[in-house]
DOSEMAR-982043 format. One line per field, with one value per residue (C-alpha): residue number from 1; x, y, z. Coordinates in steps of 0.001 Angstrom, whole numbers, plus 524288, in hexadecimal, padded with zeros to 5 digits. Example, Ala and Ser with C-alpha at 12.3 -4.5 7.8 and 13.67 -1.06 7.14 Angstrom:
// DOSEMAR-982043
nr = 1 / 2
u = 8300C / 83566
v = 7EE6C / 7FBDC
w = 81E78 / 81BE4
// end
This chain:
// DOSEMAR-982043
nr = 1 / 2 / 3 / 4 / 5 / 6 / 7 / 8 / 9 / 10 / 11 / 12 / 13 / 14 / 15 / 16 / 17 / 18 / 19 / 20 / 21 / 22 / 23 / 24 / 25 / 26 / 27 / 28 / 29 / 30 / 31 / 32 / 33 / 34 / 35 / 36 / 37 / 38 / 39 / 40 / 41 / 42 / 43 / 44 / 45 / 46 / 47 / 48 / 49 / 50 / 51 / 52 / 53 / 54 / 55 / 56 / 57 / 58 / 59 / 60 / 61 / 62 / 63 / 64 / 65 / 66 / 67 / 68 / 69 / 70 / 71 / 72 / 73 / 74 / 75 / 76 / 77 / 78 / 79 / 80 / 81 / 82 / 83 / 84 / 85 / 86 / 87 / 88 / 89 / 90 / 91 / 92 / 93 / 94 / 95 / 96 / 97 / 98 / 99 / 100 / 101 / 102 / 103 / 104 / 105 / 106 / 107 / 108 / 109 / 110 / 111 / 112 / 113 / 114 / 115 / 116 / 117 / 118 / 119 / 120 / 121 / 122 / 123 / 124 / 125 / 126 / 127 / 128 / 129 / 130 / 131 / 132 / 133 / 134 / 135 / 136 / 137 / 138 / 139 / 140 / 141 / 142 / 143 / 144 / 145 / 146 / 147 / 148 / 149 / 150 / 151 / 152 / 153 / 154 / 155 / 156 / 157 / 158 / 159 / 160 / 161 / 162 / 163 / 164 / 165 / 166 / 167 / 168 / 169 / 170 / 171 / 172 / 173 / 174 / 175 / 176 / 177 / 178 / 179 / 180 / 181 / 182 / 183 / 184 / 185 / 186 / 187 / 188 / 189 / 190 / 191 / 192 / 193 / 194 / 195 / 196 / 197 / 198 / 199 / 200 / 201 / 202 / 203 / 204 / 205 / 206 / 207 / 208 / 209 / 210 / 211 / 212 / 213 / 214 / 215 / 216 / 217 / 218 / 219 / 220 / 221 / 222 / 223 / 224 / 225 / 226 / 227 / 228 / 229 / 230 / 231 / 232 / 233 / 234 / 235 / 236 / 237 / 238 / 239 / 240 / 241 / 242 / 243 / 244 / 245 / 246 / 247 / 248 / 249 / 250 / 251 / 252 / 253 / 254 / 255 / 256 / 257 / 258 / 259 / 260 / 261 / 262 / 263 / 264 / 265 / 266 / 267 / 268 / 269 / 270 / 271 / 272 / 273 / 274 / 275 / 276 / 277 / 278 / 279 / 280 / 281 / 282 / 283 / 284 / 285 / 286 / 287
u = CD65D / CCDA7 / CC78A / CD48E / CD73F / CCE16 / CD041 / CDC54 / CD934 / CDA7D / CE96A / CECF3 / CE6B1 / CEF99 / CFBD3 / CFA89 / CF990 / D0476 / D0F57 / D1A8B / D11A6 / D0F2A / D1EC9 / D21F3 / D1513 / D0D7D / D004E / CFB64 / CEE73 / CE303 / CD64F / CCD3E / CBE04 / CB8F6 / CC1CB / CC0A5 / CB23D / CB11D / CBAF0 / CB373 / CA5E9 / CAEDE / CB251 / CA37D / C9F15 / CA73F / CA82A / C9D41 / CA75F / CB258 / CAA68 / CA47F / CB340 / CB897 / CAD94 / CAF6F / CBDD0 / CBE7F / CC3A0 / CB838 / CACB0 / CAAE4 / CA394 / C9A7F / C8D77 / C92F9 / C919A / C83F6 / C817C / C8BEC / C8B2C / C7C76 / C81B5 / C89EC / C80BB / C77EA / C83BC / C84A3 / C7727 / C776B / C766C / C710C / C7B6B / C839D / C8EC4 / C91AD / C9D61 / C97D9 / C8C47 / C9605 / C9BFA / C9018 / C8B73 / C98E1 / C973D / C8878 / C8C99 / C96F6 / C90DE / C8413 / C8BDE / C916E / C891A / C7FA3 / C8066 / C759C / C7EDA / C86CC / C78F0 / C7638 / C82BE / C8510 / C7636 / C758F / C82D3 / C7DA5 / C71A2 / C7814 / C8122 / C7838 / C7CF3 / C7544 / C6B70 / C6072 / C65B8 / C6131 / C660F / C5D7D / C4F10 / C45D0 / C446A / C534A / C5521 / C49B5 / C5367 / C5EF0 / C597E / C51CA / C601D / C65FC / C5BE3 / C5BC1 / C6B83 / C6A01 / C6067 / C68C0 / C74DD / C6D94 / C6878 / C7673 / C7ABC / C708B / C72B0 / C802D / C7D5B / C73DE / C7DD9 / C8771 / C7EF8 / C7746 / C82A2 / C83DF / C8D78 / C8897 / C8682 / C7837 / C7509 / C6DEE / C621C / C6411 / C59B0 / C5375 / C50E2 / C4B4C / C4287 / C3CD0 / C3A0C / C3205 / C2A87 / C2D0A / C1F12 / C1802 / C1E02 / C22A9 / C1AD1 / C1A36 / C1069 / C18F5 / C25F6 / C299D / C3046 / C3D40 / C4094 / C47AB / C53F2 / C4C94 / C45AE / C4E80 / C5857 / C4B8E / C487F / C56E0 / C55CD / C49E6 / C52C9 / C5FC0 / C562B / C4FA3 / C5C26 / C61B1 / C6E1B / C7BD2 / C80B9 / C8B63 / C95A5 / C95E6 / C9ADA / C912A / C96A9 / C981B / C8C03 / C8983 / C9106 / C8B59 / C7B9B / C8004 / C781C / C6ACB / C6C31 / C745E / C6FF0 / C7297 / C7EFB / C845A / C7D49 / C85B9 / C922D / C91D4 / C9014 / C96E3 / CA265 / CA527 / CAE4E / CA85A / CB38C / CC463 / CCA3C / CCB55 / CD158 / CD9D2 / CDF03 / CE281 / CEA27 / CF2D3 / CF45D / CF990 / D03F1 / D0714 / D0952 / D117A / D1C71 / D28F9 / D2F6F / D25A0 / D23D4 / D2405 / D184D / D12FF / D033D / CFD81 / D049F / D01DA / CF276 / CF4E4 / CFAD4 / CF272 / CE5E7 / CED69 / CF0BA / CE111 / CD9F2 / CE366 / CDDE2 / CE6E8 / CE03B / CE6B6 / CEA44
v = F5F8D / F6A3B / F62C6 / F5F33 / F6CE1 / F7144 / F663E / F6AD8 / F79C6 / F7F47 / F799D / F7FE3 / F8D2C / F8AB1 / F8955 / F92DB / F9D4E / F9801 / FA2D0 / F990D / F946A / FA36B / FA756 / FAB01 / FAB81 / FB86E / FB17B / FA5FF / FA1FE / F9BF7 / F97C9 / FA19B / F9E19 / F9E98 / F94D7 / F8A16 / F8D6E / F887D / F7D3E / F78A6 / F7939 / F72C5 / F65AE / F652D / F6564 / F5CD7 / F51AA / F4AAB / F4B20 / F46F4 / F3D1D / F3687 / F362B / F30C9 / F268B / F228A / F2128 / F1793 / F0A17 / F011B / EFFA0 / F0DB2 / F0719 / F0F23 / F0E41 / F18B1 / F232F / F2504 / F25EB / F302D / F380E / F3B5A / F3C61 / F45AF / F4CDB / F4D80 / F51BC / F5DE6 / F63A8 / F71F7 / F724D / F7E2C / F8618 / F7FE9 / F8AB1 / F8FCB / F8741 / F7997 / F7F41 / F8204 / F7397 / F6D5A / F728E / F6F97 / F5FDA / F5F74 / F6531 / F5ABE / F4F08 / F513E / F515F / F4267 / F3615 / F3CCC / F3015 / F26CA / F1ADD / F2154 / F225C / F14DA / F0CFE / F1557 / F161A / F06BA / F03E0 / F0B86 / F03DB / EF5BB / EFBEF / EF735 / F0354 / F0D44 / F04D1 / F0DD3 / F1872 / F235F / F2C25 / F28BE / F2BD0 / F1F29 / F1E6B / F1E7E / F141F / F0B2B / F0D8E / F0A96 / EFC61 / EFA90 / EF923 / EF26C / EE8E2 / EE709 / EE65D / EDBF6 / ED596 / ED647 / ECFC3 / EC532 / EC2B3 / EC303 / EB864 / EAFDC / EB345 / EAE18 / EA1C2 / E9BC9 / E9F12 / E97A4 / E8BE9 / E8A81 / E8C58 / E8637 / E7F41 / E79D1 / E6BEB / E66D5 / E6485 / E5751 / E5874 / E56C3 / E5072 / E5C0D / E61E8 / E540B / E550E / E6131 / E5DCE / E522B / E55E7 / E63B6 / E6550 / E5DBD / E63B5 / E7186 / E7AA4 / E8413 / E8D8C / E905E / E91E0 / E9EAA / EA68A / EA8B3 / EB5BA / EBEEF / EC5C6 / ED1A9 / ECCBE / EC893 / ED4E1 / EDC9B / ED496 / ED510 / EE5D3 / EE650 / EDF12 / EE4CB / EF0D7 / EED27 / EEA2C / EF121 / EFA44 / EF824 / F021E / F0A63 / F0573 / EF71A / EF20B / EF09E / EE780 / EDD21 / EE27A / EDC25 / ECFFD / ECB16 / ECF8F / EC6E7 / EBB6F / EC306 / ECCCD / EC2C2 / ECA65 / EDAAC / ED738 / ED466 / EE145 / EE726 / EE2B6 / EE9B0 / EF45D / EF62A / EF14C / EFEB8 / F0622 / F1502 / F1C5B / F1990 / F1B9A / F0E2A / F0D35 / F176F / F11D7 / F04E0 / F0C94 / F1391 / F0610 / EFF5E / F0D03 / F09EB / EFB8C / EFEA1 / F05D0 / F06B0 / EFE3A / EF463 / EF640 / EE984 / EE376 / EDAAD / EE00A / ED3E7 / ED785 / EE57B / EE064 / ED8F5 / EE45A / EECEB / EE389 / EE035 / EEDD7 / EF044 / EE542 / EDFEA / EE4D6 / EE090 / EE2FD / EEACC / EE1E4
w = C2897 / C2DFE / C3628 / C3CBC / C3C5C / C45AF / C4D90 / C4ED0 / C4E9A / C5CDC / C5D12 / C4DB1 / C5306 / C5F93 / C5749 / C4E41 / C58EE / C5E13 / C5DE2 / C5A11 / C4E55 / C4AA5 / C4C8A / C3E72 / C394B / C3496 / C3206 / C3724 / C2DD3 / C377E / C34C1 / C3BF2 / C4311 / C36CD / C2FFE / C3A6C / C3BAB / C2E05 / C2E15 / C3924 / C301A / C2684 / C2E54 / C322A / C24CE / C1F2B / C29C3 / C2295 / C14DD / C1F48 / C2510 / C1746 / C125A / C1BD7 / C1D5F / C0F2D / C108A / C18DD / C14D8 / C1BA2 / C10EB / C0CBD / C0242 / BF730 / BFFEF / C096F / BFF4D / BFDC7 / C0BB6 / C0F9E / C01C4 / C06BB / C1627 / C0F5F / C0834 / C152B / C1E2C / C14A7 / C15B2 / C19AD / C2856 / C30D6 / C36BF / C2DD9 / C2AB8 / C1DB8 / C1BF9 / C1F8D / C153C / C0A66 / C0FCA / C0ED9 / C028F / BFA09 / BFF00 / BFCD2 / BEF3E / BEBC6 / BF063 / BE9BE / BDD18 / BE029 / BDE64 / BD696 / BCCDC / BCAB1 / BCB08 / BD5D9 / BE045 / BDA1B / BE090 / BEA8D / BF1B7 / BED72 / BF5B3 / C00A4 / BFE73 / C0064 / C0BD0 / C174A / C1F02 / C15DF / C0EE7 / C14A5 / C09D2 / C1352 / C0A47 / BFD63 / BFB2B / BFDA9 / BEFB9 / BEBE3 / BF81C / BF04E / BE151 / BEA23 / BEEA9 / BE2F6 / BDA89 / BE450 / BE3B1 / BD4CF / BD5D3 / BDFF3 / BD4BD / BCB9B / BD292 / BD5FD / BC845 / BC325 / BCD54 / BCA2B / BBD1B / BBE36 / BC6E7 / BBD64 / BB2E1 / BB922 / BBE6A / BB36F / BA9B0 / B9B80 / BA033 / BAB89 / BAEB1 / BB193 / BBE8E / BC223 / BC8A4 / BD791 / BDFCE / BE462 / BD829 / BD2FB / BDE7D / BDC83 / BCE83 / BD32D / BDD15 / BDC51 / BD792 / BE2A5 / BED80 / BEB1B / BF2A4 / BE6D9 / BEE63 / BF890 / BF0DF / BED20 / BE267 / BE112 / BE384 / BD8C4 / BDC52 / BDD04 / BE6F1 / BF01E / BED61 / BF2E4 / BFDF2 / C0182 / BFFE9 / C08F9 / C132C / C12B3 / C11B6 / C2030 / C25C5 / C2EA1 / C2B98 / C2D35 / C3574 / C3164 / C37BE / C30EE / C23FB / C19D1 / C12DB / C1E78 / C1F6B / C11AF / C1630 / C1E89 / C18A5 / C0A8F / C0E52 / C114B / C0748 / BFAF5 / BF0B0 / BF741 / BFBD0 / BED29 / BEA61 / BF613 / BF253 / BE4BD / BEBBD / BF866 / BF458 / BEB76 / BF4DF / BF74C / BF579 / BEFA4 / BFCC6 / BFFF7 / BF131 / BF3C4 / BFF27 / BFA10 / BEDC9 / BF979 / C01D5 / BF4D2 / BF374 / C0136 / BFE1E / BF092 / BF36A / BED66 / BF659 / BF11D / BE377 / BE229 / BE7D3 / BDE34 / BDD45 / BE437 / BF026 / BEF91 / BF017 / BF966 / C0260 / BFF89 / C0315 / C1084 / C12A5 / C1176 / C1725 / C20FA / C2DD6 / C39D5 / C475D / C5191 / C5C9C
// end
C-alpha cells in the first residue's frame, strides 16, 4: 500500500492542490518531506519481508526446504547498514528481533536444515557452520539406513513367510552347490556392502554434484535422480513433500466455498472433490 502510494505520489499531491478538490475544505491533511522520506525507507526495508512472502505464497512447490535458506537471507538482509537512516535501523532491528525468536527448536533446525539438505538447490547449506553441515548429512545418512533396513526388513518377512511355500531348487542354484567350491574365485569376490555404506557413497555423490539452479523443480529434480540415488530419494520424499506454508491450504478451502454455493447445496461430496481437483490441476493452454 505505501509502496503504491508513492508510486502514485506526484499525481495525489497534484489533486489535492487542486482548487476544486479544496472547495469546501478548511484543512487538507498531507504527508510532508519528512513523512515520505520515511515511507520511502519503509518500502526499502521491508522489500526483503515483501519479497520472502510473496515467494512462499506461491502455489508451485513452496515446499518446507525454502525456509531455512530465506529465514537466514532474512536475517542477513537485516544487518545494520552504514548510512542506514534511523528508521530502516528501528526496521531492521524489530525483524532481526522477531525472527531470532522463531525456529529456535531442536526438532524444528532438525527437519527444516535436513529438507534443505535433500533439496539439490541448497544442499551446500551455505548458511550452517562446517560442523552443523557434517550433523546435517550424518542423520540423513543414518535415516537413509534405517529405511532401507525396514524394507528389507519387510521383504524377507514377506518372502520368507510362515506361510510360504518351499521353493524347489532351480538349476542354477544346484550348480553353484556343486561346483561352487571348485570354481568360485573367492579372492576376488567382494563383500556385500551394508546400507550404511551405500547411503554414504550415495551422500559423497549427490554431495559432488553439481546444483540445481534456482529456477528448476526439485522434485523433478528428484524424479528423474531416483535410479542413481534409490535409497536418498525415499529420504527426499518424506521430506519435500511437507508444504512450507497453509496458503496453498487456504486456497483450496476458498475454491471449495466458490464451488458450494447455495444454488448448489446439493452436490453430493464426491463431486465437490472432483471440482475442486479440476478447478486446481486442470491447466488449459492459451491458443
Amino acid at each position: 500500500m505505501v509502496e503504491m502510494f508513492l508510486e502514485q505520489q506526484p499525481a495525489i499531491c497534484a489533486t489535492l492542490l487542486s482548487p476544486e478538490v479544496r472547495k469546501g475544505q478548511s484543512d487538507l491533511c498531507t504527508l510532508n518531506e519528512t513523512d515520505v522520506s520515511n515511507a520511502e525507507d519503509a518500502v526499502s526495508a521491508l522489500k526483503p519481508m515483501k519479497d520472502g512472502t510473496t515467494l512462499m505464497s506461491e502455489e508451485s512447490n513452496p515446499t518446507v526446504s525454502l525456509i531455512a535458506p530465506i529465514n537466514a537471507q532474512l536475517l542477513q538482509n537485516m544487518t545494520a547498514t552504514i548510512g542506514d537512516s534511523a528508521m530502516i535501523h528501528a526496521i531492521k532491528n524489530a525483524i532481526t528481533t522477531d525472527l531470532l525468536k522463531r525456529y529456535n527448536g531442536e526438532a524444528e533446525k532438525k527437519i527444516l536444515h535436513t529438507a534443505s539438505a535433500l533439496d539439490p538447490r541448497f544442499k551446500g547449506l551455505p548458511f550452517l557452520t562446517v560442523e552443523e553441515r557434517l550433523e546435517i548429512y550424518r542423520g540423513v545418512t543414518e535415516e537413509a539406513t534405517s529405511l532401507e533396513n525396514e524394507r528389507t526388513l519387510r521383504r524377507t518377512e514377506v518372502i520368507d513367510g510362515p506361510s510360504a511355500p518351499k521353493r524347489k531348487a532351480s538349476s542354477s542354484s544346484l550348480l553353484v552347490s556343486l561346483l561352487g567350491r571348485s570354481f568360485t574365485d573367492t579372492e576376488g569376490t567382494a563383500e556385500p556392502k551394508t546400507p550404511y555404506a551405500i547411503a554414504e557413497e550415495e551422500i559423497e555423490r549427490y554431495c559432488k554434484a553439481s546444483s540445481l539452479p534456482l529456477t528448476e523443480d526439485p522434485l523433478n529434480w528428484w524424479r528423474v535422480h531416483e535410479i542413481t540415488f534409490p535409497l536418498l530419494s525415499r529420504v527426499s520424499k518424506r521430506y519435500l513433500c511437507i508444504p512450507g506454508t497453509s496458503v496453498s491450504a487456504e486456497r483450496v478451502f476458498s475454491t471449495a466455498g466458490d464451488v458450494v454455493t447455495a444454488k448448489r447445496s446439493t452436490l453430493e461430496p464426491e463431486h465437490v472433490d472432483q471440482l475442486v481437483f479440476l478447478q486446481k490441476n486442470l491447466h488449459i493452454p492459451k491458443c
